[in-house]
Phi, psi and omega in degrees: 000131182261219197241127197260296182245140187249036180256340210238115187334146166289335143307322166262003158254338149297025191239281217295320174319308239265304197304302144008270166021275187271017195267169163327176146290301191306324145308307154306312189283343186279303169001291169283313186312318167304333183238034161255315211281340161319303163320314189277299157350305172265346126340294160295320177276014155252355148314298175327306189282330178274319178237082183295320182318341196292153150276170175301325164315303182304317183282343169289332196298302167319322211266310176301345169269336190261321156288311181255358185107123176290317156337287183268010162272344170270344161312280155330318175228352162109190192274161203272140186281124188289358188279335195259347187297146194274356197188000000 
């Protein structure tokens, strides 16, 4: 098998394969759900840190151009008003 992290013994990434492995459906899906809302966390807090003026609207907006594409985010949420944008 080759090396999924090469930062990480090799035994202890076979111990978390193995664990992968065996974990559940119900498991795995808690998982991903844990690390997209992680994702999303961090997402915000380099928005945040990029347009600090924005509101929270404004950073949902920001975060829906950046998931989904400003195309379909403007599909989706109408067009973004550039007068409010902070930058």
């Amino acid at each position: 098998m080759g090396i999924l992290f090469p930062d990480t013994d090799p035994k202890i990434e076979a111990l978390q394969i193995r664990l992968w492995r065996e974990a559940t459906p119900a498991q795995k899906m808690k998982m991903v759900a844990q690390l997209n809302t992680a994702t999303r966390m961090l997402a915000i807090q380099g928005l945040r840190k990029q347009y600090p003026g924005a509101d929270d609207a404004e950073i949902r907006r920001r975060l829906a151009d950046r998931i989904l594409g400003k195309e379909l985010a403007e599909t989706v949420y109408g067009p973004f008003d550039d007068d409010k944008r902070t930058a």
